[in-house]
C-alpha positions in Angstrom: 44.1 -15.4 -197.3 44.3 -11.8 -198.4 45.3 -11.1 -201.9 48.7 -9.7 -201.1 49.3 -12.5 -199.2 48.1 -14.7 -202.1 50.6 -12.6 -204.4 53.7 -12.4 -202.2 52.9 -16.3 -202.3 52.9 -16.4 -205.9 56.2 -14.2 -206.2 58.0 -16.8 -203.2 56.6 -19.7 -205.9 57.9 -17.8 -208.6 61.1 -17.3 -207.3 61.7 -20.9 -205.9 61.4 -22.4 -209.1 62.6 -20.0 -211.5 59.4 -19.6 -213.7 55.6 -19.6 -213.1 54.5 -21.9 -210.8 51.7 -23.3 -213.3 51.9 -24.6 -217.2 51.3 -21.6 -219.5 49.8 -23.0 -222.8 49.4 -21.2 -225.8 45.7 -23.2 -227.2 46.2 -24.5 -230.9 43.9 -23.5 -233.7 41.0 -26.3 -233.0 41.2 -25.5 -229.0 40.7 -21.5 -230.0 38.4 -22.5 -232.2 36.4 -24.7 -229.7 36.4 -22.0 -226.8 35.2 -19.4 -229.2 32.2 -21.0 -230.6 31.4 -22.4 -226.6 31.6 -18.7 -225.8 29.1 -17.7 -228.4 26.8 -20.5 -227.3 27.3 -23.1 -230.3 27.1 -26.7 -229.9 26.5 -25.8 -226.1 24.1 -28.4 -223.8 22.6 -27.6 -220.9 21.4 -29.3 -218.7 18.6 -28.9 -215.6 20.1 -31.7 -213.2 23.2 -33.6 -212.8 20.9 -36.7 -213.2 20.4 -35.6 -217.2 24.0 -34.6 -217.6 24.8 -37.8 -217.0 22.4 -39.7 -218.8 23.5 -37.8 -221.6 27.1 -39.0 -220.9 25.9 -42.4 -221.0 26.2 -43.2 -217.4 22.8 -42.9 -216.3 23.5 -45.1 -213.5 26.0 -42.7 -211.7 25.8 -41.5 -208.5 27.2 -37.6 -207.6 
């Protein structure tokens, strides 16, 4: 799909239900808060397998 087929699709969804075609959420104070800290790094994990990830989650026993 080209992008002007991907935005003349957009404008036909648009159109078809009178409004954007998606939820537009405005993120309160502890969300903004959240994805700015994430951003900069703080209290970020990472991880070197899925296998730790989930271990970490405490489902070591799960199967991706």
């Amino acid at each position: 799909m080209t992008a002007s087929e991907t935005i003349q699709l957009l404008y036909r969804q648009i159109k078809m239900r009178r409004g954007l075609p998606f939820a537009v959420e405005i993120p309160n104070a502890l969300t903004a808060k959240t994805l700015r800290a994430s951003k900069a790094g703080k209290g970020v994990k990472h991880f070197a397998t899925t296998k730790e990830l989930y271990h970490d989650l405490g489902q070591p026993d799960c199967q991706v």
